[in-house]
N, C-alpha and C positions, 0 to 999 in steps of 0.2 A: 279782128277775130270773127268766126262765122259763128254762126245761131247757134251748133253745136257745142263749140268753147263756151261760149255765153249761159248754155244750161251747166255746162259744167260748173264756170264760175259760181254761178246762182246758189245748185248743188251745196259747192263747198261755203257757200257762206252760209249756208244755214247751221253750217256745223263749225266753224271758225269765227264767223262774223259776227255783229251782236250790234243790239242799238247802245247810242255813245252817254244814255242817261248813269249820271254816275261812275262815268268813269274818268281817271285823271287823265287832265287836260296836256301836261306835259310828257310826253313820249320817246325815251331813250330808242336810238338806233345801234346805240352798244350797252350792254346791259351794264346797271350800276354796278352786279355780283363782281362782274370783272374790273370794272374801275376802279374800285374798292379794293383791288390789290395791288393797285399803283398808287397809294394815295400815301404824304406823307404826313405826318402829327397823328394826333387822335380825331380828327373833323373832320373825318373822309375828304380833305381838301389834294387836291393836285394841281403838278405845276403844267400850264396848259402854253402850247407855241403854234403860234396864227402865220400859217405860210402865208399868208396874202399881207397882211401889214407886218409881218415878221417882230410881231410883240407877245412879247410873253407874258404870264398872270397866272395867281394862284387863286381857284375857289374851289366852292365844294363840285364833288362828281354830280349831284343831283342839278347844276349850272350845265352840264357840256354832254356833247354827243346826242341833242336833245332837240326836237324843237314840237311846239303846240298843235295839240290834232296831227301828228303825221302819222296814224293809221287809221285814222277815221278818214271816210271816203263816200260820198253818193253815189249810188249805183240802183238802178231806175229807181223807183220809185219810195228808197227808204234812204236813209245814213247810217254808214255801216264803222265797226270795226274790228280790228285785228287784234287789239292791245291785249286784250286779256288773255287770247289764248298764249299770245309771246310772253307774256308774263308768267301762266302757267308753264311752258317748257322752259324758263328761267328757275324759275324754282327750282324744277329737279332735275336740272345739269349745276345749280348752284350745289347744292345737294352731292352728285357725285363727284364733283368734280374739289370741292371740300379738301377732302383726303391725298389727293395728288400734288394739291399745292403743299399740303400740311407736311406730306413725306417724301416731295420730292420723286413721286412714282407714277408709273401707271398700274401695278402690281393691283392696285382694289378694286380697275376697272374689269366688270365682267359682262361677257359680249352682249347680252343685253343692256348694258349699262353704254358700250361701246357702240350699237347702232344708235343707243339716245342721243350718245356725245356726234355722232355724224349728221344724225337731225338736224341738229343743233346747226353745225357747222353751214349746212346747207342752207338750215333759214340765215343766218347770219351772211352767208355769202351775198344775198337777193336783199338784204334788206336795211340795208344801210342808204343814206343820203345821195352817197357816192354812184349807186346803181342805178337811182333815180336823172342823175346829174352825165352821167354816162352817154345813155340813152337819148336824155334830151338832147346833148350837144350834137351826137352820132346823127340825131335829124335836120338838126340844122346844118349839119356840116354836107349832109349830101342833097340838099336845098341847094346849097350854094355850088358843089358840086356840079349839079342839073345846068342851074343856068350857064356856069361859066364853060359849059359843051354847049349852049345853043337853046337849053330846053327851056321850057318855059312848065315851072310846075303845077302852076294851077291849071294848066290844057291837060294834062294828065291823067287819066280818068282813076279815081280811087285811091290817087296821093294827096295828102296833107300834111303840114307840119302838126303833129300833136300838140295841143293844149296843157298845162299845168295839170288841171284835172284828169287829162286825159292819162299823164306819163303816170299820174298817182294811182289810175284803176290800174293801169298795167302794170306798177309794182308791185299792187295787192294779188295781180291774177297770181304773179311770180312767187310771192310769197306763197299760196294758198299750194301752190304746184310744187314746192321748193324741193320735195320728200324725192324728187327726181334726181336733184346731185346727190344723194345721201348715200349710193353706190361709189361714187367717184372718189366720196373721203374716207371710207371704208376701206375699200382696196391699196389703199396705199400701206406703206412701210412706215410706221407712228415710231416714233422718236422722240424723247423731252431733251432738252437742253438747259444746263444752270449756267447763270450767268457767274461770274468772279466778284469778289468783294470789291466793291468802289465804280464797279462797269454797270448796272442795271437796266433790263430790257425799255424801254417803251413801247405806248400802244399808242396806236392811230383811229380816228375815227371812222376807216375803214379795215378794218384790223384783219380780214385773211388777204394776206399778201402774198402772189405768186412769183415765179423765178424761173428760169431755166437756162442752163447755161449751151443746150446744144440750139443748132442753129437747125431750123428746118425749112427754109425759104422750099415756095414761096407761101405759103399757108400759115407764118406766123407760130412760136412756140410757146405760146402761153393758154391753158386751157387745163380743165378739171382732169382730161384724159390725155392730155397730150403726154407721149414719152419723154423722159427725161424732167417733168412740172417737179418741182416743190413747192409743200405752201406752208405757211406758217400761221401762226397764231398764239402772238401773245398770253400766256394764263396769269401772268404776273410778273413784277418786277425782276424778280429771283429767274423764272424759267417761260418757254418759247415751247410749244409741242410744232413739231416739224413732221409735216406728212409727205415721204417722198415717192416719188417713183419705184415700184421695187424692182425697179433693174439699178438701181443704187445699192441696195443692200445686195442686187447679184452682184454687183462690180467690188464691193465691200467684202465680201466672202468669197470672192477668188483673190482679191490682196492678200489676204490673211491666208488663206494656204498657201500662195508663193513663199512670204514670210516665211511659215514655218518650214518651208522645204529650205529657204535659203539657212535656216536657223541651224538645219541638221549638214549642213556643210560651212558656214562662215560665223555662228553664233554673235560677235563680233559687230557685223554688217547686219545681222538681224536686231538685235540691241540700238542701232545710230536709225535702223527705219522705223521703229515703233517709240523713241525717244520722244520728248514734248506732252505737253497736256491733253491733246487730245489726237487719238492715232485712227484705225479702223478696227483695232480690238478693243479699243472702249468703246465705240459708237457699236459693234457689233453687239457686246457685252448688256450696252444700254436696250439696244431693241431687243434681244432675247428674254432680258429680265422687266424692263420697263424701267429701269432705276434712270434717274437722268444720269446724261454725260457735261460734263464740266467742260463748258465752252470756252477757247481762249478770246482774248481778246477781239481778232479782229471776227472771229463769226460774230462776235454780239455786235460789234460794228456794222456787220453784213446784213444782220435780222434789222437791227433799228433802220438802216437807211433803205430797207425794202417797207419798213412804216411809214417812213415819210415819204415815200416817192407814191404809196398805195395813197394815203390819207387825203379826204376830199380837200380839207382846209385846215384841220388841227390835230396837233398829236398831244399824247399826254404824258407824264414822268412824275416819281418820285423827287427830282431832283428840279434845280432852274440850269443845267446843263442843256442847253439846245445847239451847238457848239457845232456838230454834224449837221443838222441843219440845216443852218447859217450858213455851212461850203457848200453844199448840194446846192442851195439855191442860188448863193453867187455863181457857180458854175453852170446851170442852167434855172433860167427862172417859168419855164414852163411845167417847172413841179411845185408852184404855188397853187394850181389844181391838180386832182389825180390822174389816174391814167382813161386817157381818149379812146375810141374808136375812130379811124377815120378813114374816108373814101382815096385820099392822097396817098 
């Protein structure tokens, strides 16, 4: 980063950062608000699965998604940190977001309330373990990269492998800048989804999880803005808000008028395509009103194992069902970390 970044960073810590007297030591990277709607008894405990030793354990949410000082950081000549004000925007997406779980809607959300929830979404994106862990791997992976072309990294002038410290100030830059994706979640096509009785979502400990099913080679189809992205995110056991593409909802509202054209000549044939739990006129139905749509089975299957393929190392549940899992990772075990960047 140049001198310019660098005042900027400075800038925004005077207004986000804060010295670490008094403040707790332990620092969620998914907020407890949310955990706390996966948890099952009265002891905010949940059942937690460790892709890397593949064992599972119940404790409390104030145990997991956490670890000591991770937004506290030195940066020249002070120790800085982030927590409070993430704590502060936890509060008042706890707050709105309250009543969506409570009714099952989006209906209370108002658009002010809705750029807070994209905030939101944005800091969460950056600032998870997972983005830290990303990053780091991405440079050592084109370290080794260099050499095995011939290069030799340390001749290089102004390359380095970043430092532990080093990957944490650039998290913090990321976090402080975050307010940058908060377009990208905005502009999509917002969707709830409720799970079935007996089926229940999980979350990961990187919990906005990306997808997309068109192919875009060679540039890769996963990205805030890429056509055709969905992403996800857990609000709770019950329901999953899905932010799509809105060329999904255009593709969704030209089904739905074929439908009805076919409806006013074969009624019949129009009745066997919108048959089943969930069709494009309840998913339509849901994004114009905000009410969720009742997701069959295999999308909750779909959402969950885009949790555990996202999750840097543990997901979380209501239940000791880790079942999906378990096959993901017998079938491939390079999702006992999350997802890479890589030079290959």
């Amino acid at each position: 980063f140049g001198t310019s970044h660098n005042a900027h960073f400075r800038s925004a810590c005077g207004e986000f950062g804060m010295g670490t007297d008094g403040i707790a030591k332990v620092q969620h990277y998914v907020p407890q608000f949310l955990l706390k709607n996966f948890v099952v008894g009265k002891k905010d405990h949940v059942w937690v699965f460790d892709k890397m030793t593949r064992k599972r354990f119940r404790t409390n949410v104030r145990n997991v998604a956490a670890e000591t000082s991770f937004y506290d950081f030195d940066f020249e000549d002070a120790t800085l940190t982030l927590e409070p004000s993430l704590g502060a925007l936890e509060s008042r997406v706890a707050a709105i977001l309250r009543p969506v779980v409570r009714d099952a809607s989006l209906e209370s959300l108002s658009q002010q309330n809705k750029v807070l929830l994209a905030q939101f979404l944005a800091v969460q994106f950056v600032r998870t373990k997972q983005w830290r862990e990303m990053w780091g791997a991405f440079s050592k992976d084109l370290t080794e990269t260099l050499r095995e072309r011939g290069w030799d990294p340390t001749k290089i002038e102004g390359y380095k492998t970043p430092t532990e410290a080093e990957l944490k100030i650039e998290a913090a830059r990321a976090l402080v800048d975050a307010d940058r994706f908060a377009p990208h979640f905005l502009d999509k096509t917002w969707v709830l989804l409720k799970a079935t009785r007996g089926h229940p979502f999980l979350i990961g400990d990187n919990p906005i999880a990306m997808h997309n099913t068109r192919e875009l080679a060679p540039y890769g189809n996963i990205g805030l803005a890429v056509p055709g992205i969905e992403i996800y995110l857990p609000l709770s056991k019950d329901l999953t808000l899905g932010l799509w593409c809105p060329s999904h909802e255009k593709e969704l509202r030209a089904a739905v008028r074929k439908i009805d054209q076919i409806r006013s000549l074969d009624p019949a044939m129009a009745e066997r395509l919108t048959a089943g739990p969930l069709n494009a006129q309840e998913l339509l139905y849901s994004i114009d009103t905000g009410r969720a749509a009742t997701s069959i089975r295999d999308t909750i299957t779909y959402s969950n194992s885009l949790q555990i393929r996202h999750a840097s190392r543990f997901v979380f549940s209501c239940t000791d069902d880790f079942e999906l899992a378990e096959h993901m990772l017998s079938d491939d075990p390079s999702l006992m970390h999350g997802p890479r960047i890589t030079t290959r």
